[in-house]
C-alpha positions as CSV (number, residue, x, y, z in Angstrom):
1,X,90.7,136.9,104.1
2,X,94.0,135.3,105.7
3,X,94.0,131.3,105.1
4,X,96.8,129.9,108.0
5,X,98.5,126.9,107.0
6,X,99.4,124.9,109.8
7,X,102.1,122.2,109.0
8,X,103.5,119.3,110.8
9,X,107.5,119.2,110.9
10,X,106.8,115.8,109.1
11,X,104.4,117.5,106.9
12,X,106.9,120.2,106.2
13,X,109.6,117.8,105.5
14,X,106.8,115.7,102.6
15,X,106.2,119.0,101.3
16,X,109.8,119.7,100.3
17,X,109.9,116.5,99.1
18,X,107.0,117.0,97.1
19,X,108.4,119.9,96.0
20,X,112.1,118.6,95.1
21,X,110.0,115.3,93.8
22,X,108.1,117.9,90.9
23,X,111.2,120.1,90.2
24,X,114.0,118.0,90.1
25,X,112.7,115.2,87.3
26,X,111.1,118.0,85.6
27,X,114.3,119.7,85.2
28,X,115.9,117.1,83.7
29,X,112.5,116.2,81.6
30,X,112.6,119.8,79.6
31,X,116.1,119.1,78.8
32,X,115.5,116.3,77.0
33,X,112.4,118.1,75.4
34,X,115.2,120.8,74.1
35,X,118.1,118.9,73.2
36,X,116.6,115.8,72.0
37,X,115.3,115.3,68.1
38,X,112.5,112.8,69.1
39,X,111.2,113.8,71.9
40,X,108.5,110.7,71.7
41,X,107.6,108.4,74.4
42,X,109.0,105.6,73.1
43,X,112.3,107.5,72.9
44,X,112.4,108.9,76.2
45,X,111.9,105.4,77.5
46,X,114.5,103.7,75.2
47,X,117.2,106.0,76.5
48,X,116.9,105.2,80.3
49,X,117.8,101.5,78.9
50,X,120.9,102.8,77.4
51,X,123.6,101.4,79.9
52,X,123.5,98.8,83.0
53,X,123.7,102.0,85.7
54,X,120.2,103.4,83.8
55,X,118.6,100.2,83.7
56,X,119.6,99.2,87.7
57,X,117.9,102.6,88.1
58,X,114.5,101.8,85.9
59,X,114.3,98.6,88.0
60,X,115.2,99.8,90.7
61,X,112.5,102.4,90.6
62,X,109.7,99.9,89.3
63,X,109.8,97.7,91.9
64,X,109.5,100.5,94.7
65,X,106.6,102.1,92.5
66,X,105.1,98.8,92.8
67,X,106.0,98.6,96.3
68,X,104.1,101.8,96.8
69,X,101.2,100.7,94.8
70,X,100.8,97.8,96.7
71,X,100.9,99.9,100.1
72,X,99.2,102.9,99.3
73,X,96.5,101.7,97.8
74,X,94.7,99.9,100.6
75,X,96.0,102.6,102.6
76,X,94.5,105.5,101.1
77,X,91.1,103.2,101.1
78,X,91.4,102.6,105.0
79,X,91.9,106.7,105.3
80,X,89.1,107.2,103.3
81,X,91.1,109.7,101.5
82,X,88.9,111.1,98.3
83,X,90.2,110.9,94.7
84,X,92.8,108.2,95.7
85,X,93.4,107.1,92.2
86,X,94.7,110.5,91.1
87,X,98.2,109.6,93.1
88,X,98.4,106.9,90.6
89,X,97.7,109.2,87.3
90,X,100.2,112.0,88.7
91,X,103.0,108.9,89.3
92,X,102.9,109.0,85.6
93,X,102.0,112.1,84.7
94,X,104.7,114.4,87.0
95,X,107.1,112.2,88.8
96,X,106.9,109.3,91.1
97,X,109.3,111.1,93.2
98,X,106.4,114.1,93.5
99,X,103.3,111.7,94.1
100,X,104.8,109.6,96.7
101,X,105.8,112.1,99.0
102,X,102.3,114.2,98.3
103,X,100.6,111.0,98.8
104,X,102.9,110.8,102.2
105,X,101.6,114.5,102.9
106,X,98.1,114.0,102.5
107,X,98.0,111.2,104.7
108,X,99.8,112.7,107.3
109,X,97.4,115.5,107.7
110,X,94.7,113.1,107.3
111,X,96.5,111.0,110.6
112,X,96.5,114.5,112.0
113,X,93.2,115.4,111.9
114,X,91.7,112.3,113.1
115,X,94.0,112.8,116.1
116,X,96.1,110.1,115.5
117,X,99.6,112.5,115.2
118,X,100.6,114.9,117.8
């Protein structure tokens, strides 16, 4: 049986994205999982507070996941897109950088197939 993908060039690019989005902070994640003593919660977030640059970055990145939150949310409800919620769980779970541009995927091909894309 032959499954054919067919993908947007937008849906193409949120795919790499999602892609970069799951291997790129996951990279960086198992480091600190092998050079790092305490590799607890608590410690991983207490060393992205360590200097002003990190913490720009943390709030930097909290206010666009909350940004998204807002956004997506309703969005996904208007779409009627299924399982909606688990965008939030893998935010926190993988990367924010690998749900938003899934999320961005999904709905594309959801804007596709109502005929609303070309």
């Amino acid at each position: 049986m032959h499954v054919k993908m067919n993908f947007s060039r937008p849906e193409l690019i949120y795919l790499f994205l999602t892609i970069l989005g799951l291997l790129l902070p996951w990279y960086f994640n198992i480091q600190f999982f092998l050079t790092e003593p305490d590799t607890s919660i608590g410690n991983f977030v207490a060393l992205t507070f360590l200097s002003y640059p990190s913490i720009s970055i943390n709030m930097d990145l909290t206010v666009c996941l909350l940004t998204y939150f807002v956004w997506f949310i309703p969005e996904a409800i208007r779409l009627k897109i299924k399982n909606w919620w688990i965008f939030i769980v893998l935010c926190f779970l993988i990367a924010f950088a690998f749900s938003f541009p899934l999320f961005m995927l999904v709905r594309e091909r959801k804007l596709r197939k109502a005929g609303l894309r070309d």
